[in-house]
DSSP file (Angstrom, degrees, kcal/mol; ACC not computed):
  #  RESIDUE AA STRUCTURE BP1 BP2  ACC     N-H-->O    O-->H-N    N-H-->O    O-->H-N    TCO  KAPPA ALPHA  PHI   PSI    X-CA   Y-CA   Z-CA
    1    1 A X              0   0    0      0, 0.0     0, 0.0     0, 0.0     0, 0.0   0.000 360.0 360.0 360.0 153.6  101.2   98.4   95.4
    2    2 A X        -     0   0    0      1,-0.1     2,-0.1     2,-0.0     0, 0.0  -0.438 360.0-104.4 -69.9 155.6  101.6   94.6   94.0
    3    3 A X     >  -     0   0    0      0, 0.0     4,-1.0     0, 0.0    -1,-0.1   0.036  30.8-102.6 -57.4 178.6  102.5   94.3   90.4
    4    4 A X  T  4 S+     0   0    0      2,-0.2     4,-0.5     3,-0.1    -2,-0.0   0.268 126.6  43.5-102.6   5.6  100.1   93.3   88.0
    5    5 A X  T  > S+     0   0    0      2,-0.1     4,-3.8     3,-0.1     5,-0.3   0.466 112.3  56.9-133.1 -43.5  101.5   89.5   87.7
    6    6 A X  H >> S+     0   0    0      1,-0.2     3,-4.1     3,-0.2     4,-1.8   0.795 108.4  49.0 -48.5 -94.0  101.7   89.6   91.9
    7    7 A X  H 3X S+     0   0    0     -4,-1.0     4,-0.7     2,-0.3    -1,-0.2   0.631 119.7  34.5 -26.0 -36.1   97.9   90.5   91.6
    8    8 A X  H 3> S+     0   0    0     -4,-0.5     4,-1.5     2,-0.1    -1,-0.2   0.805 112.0  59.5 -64.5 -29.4   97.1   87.5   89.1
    9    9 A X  H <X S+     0   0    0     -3,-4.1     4,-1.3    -4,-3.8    -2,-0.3   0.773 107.9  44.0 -80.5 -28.2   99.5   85.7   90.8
   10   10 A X  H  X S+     0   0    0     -4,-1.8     4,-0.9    -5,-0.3    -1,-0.2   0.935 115.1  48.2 -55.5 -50.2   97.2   86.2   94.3
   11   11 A X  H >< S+     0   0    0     -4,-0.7     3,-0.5     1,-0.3    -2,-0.2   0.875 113.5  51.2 -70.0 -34.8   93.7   85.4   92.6
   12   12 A X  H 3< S+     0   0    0     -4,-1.5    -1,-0.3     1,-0.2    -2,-0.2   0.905 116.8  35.7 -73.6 -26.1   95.4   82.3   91.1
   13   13 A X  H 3< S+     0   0    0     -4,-1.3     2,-0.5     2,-0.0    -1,-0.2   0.518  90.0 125.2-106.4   0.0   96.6   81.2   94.0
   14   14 A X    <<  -     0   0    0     -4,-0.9     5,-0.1    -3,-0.5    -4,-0.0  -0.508  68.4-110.0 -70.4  91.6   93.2   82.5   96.4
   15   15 A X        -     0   0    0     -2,-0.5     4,-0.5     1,-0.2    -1,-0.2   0.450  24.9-128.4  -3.7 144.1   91.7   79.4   98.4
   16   16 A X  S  > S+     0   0    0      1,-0.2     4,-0.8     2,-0.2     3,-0.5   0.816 107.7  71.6 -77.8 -26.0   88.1   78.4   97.0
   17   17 A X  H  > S+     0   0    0      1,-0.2     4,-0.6     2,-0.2    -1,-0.2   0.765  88.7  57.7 -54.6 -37.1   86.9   78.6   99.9
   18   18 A X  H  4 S+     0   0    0      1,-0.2     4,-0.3     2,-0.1    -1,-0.2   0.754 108.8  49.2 -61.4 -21.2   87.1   82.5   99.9
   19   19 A X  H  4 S+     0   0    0     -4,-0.5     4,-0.3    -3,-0.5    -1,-0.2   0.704  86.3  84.3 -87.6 -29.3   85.1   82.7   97.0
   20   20 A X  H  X S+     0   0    0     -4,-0.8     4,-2.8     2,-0.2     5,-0.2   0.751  86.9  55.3 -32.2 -41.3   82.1   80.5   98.0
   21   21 A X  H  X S+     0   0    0     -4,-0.6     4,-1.4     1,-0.2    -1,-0.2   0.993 116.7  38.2 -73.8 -49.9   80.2   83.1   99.9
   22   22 A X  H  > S+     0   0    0     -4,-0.3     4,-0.9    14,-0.2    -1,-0.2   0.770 112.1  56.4 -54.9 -22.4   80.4   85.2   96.8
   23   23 A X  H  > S+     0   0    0     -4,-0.3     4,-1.9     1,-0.2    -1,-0.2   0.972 114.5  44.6 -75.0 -39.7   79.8   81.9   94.3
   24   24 A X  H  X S+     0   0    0     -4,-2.8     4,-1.6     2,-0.2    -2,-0.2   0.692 114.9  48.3 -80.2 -20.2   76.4   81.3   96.4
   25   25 A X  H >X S+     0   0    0     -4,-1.4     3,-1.2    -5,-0.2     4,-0.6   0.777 111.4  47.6 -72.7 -95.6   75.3   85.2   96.4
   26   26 A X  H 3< S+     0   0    0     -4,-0.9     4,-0.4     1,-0.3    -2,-0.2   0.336 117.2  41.1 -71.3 -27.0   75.8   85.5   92.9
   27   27 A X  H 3< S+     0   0    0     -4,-1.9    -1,-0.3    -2,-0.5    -3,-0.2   0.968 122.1  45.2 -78.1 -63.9   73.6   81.9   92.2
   28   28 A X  H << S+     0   0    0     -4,-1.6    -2,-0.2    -3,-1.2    -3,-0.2   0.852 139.0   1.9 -41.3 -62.5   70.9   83.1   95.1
   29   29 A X  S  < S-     0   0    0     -4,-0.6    -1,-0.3     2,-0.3    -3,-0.2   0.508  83.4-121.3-123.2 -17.3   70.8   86.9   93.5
   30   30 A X  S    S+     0   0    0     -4,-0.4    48,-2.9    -5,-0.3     2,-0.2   0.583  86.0  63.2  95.6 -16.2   72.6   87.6   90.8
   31   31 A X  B     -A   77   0A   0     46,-0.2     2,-0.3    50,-0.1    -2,-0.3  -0.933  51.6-175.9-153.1 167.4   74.4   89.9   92.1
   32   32 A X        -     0   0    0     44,-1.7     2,-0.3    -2,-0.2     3,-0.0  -0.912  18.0-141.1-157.3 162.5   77.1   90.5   94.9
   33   33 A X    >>  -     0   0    0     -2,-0.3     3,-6.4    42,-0.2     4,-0.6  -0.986  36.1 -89.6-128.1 138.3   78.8   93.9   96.2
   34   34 A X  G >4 S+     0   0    0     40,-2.2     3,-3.2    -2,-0.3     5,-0.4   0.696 121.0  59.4 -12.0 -52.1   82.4   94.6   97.3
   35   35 A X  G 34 S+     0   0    0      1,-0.3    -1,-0.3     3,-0.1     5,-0.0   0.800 106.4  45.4 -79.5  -6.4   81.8   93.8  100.7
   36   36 A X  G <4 S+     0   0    0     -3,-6.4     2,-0.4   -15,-0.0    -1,-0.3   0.283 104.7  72.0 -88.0  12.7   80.8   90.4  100.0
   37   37 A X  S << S-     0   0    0     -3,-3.2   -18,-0.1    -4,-0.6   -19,-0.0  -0.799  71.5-137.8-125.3 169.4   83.8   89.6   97.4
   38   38 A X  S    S+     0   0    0     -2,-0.4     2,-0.3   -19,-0.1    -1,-0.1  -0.320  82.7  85.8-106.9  54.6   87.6   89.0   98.3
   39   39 A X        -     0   0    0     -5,-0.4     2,-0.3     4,-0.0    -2,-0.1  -0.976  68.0-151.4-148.9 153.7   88.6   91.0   95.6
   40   40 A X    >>  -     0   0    0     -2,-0.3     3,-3.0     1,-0.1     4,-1.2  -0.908  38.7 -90.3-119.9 164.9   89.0   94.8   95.6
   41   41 A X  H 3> S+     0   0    0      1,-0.4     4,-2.6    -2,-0.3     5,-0.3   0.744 127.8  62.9 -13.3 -57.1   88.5   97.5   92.4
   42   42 A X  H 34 S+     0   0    0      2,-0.2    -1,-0.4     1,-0.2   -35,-0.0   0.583  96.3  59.8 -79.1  -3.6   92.2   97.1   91.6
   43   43 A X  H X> S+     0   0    0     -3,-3.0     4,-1.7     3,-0.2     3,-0.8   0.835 110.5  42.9-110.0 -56.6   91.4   93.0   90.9
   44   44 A X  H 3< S+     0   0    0     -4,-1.2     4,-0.3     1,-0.2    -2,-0.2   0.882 115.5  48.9 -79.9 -17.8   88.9   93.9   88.0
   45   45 A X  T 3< S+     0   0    0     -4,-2.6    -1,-0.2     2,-0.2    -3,-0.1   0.657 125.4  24.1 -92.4  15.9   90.9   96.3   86.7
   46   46 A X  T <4 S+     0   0    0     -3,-0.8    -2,-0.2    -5,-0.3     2,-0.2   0.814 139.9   9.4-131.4 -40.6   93.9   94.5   86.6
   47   47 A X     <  +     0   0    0     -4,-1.7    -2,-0.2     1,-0.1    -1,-0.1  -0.679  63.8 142.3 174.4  77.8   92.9   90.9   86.4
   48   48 A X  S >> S+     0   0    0     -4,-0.3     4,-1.0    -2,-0.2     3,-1.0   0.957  74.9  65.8 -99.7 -54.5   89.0   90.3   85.8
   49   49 A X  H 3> S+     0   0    0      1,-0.3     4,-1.7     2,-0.3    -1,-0.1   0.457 103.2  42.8 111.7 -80.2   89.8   87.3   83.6
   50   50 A X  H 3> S+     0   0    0      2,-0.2     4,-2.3     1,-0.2    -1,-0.3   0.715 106.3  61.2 -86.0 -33.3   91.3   85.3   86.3
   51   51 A X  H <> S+     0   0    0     -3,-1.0     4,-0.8     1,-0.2    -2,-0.3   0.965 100.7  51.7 -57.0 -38.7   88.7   86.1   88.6
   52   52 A X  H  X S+     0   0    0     -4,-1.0     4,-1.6     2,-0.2     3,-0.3   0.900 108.9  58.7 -60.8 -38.2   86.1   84.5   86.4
   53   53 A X  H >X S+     0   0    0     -4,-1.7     4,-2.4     1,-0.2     3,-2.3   0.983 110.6  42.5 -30.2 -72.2   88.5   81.3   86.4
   54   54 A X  H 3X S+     0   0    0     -4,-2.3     4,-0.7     1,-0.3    -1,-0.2   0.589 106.0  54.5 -86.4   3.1   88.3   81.2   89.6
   55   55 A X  H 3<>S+     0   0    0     -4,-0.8     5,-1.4    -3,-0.3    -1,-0.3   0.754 106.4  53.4 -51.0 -46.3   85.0   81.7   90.1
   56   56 A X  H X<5S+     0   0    0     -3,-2.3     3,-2.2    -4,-1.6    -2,-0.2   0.883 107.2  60.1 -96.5 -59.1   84.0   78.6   87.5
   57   57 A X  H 3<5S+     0   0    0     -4,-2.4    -1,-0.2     1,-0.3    -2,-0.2   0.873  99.3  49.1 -33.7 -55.9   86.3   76.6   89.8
   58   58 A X  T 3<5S-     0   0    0     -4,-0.7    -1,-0.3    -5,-0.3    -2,-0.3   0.524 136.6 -93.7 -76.6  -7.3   84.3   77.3   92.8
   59   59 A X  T < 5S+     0   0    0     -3,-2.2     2,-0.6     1,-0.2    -3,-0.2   0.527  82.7 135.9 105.8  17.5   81.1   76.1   90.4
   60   60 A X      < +     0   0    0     -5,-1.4    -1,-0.2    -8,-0.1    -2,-0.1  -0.765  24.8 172.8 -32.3  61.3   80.0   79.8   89.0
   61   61 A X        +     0   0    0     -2,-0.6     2,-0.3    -5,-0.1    -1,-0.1   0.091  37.0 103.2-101.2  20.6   79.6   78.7   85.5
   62   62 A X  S    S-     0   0    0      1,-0.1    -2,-0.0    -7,-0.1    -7,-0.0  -0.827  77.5 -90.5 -94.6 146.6   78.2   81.8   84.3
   63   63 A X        -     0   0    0     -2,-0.3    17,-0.3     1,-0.1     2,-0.3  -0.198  43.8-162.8 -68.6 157.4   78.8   84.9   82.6
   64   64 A X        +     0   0    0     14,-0.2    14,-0.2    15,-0.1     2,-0.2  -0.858  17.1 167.2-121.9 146.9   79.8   87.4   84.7
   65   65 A X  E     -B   77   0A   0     12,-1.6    12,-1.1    -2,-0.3     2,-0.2  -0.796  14.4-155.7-138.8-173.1   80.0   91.4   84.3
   66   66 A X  E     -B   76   0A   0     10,-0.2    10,-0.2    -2,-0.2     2,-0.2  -0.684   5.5-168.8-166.0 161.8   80.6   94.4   86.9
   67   67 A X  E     -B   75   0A   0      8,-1.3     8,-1.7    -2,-0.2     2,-0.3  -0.816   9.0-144.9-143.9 144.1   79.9   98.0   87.2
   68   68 A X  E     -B   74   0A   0     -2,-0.2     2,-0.5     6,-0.2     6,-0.2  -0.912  10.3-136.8-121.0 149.8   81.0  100.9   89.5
   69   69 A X  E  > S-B   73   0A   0      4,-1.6     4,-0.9    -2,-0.3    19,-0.0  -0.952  73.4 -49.1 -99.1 103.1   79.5  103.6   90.7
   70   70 A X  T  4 S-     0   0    0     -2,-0.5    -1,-0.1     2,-0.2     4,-0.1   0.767 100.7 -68.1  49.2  41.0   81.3  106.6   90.6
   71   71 A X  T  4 S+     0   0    0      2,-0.2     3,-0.1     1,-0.2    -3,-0.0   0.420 123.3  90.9  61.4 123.8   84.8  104.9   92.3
   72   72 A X  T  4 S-     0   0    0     23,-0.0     2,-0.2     0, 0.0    -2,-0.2  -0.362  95.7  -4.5-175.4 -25.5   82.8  104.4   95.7
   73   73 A X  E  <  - B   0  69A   0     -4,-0.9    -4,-1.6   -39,-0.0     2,-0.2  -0.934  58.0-157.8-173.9 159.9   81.5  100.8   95.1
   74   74 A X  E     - B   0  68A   0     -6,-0.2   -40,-2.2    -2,-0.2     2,-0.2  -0.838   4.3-152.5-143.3 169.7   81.1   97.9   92.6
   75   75 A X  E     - B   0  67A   0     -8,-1.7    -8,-1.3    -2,-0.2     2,-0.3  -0.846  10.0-147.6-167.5 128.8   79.2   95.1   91.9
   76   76 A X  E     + B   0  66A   0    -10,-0.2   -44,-1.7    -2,-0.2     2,-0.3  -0.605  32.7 172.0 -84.4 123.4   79.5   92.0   90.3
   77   77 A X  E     -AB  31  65A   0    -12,-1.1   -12,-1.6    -2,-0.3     2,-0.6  -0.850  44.6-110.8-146.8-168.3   76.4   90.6   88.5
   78   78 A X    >>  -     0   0    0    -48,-2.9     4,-2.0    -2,-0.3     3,-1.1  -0.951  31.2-156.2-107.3 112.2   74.8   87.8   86.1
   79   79 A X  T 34 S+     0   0    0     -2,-0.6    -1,-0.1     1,-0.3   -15,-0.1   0.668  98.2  55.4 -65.5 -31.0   74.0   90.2   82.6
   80   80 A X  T 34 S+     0   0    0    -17,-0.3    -1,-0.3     1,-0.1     3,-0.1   0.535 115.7  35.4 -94.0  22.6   71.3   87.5   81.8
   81   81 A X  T <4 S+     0   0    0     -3,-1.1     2,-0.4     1,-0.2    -2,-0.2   0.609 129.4  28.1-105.1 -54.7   69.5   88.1   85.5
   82   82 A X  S  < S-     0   0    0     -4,-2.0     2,-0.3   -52,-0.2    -1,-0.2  -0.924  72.2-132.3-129.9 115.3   70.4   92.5   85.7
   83   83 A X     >  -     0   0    0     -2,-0.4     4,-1.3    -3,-0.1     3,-0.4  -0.708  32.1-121.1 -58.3 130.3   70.8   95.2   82.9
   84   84 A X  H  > S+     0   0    0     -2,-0.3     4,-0.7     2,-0.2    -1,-0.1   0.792 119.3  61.4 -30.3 -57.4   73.9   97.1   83.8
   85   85 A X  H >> S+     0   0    0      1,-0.3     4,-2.3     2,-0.2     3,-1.8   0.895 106.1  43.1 -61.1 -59.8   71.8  100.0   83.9
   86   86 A X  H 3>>S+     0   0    0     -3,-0.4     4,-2.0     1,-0.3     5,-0.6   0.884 112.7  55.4 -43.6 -43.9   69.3   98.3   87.1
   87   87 A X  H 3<5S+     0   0    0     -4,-1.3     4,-0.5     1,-0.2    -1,-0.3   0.810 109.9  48.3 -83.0 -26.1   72.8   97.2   88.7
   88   88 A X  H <X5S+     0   0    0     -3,-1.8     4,-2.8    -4,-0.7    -2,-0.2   0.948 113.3  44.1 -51.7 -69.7   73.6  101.3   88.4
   89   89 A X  H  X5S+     0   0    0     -4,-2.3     4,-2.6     1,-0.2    -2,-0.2   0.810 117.2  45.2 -65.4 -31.9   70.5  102.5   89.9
   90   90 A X  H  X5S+     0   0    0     -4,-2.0     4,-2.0    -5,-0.3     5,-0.6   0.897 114.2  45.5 -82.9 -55.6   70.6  100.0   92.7
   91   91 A X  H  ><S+     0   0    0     -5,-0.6     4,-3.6    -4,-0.5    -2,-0.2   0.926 115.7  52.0 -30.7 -57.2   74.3  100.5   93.4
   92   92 A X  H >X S+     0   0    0     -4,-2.8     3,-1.3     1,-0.2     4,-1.0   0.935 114.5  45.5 -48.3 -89.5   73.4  104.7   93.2
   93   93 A X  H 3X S+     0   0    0     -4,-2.6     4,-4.1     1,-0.3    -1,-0.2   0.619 111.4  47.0 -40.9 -58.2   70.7  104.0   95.6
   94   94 A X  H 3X S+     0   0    0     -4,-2.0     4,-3.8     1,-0.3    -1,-0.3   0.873 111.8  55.0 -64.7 -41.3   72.8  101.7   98.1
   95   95 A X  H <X S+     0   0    0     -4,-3.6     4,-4.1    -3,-1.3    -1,-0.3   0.969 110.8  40.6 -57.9 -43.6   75.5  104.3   98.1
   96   96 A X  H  X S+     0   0    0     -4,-1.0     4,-1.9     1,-0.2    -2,-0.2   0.894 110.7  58.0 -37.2 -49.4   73.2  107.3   99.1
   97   97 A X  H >X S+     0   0    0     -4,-4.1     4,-1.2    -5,-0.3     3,-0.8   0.967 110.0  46.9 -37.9 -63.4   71.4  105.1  101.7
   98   98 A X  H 3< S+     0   0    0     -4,-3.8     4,-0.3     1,-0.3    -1,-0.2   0.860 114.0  43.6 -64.2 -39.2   75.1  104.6  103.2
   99   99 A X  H >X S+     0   0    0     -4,-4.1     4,-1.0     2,-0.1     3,-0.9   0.965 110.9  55.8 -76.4 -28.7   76.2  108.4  103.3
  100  100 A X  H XX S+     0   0    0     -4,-1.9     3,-2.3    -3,-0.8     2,-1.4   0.865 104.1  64.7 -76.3 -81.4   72.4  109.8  104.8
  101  101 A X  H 3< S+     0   0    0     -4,-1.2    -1,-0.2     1,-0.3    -2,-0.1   0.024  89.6  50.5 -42.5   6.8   73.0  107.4  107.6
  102  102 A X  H <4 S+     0   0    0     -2,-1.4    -1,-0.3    -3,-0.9    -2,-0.2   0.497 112.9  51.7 -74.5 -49.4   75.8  108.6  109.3
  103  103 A X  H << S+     0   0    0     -3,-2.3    -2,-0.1    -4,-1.0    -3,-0.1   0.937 109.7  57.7 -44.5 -47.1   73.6  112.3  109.2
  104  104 A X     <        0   0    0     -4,-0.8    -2,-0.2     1,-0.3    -1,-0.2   0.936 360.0 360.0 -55.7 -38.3   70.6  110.0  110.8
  105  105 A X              0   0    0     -5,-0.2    -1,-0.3    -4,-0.1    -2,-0.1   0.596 360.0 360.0 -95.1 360.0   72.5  108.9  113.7
């Protein structure tokens, strides 16, 4: 695993362009999920900070929060758009969705 200054040292250095699809969810909705961000669990827990930097670079100028669901998924969202709690339920839901559909098929 990277160091913790390796790991800043990635996000500082992370094209803007990689972040766009995520700056343009998060203005559309308010919210984004993992598989739309270039960042994994171990980049907010290590170096959320610098993500917002470089977020506001890419022209995000807003506060930012995110919440996990039970280590299985996150989501990054706008706190004056989504109560943490809504950003829970929906997360809960998306994960369930994802495990019954593997059963369905």
């Amino acid at each position: 695993m990277l160091d913790v200054l390796q790991l800043k040292h990635s996000v500082n250095r992370m094209p803007l362009e990689k972040v766009r699809a995520t700056v343009n969810e998060l203005q559309l909705e308010g919210i984004v999920t993992e598989g739309k961000t270039p960042f994994s669990r171990v980049h907010f827990n290590t170096c959320f900070a610098e993500i917002e930097a470089l977020l506001q670079r890419a022209g995000y100028h807003r506060q930012l929060d995110v919440v996990g669901y039970q280590g299985l998924a996150y989501a990054m969202f706008d706190p004056s758009r989504w109560e943490a709690v809504e950003v829970l339920r929906w997360l809960k839901e998306f994960i369930e969705e994802a495990q019954r559909r593997p059963a369905a098929q």
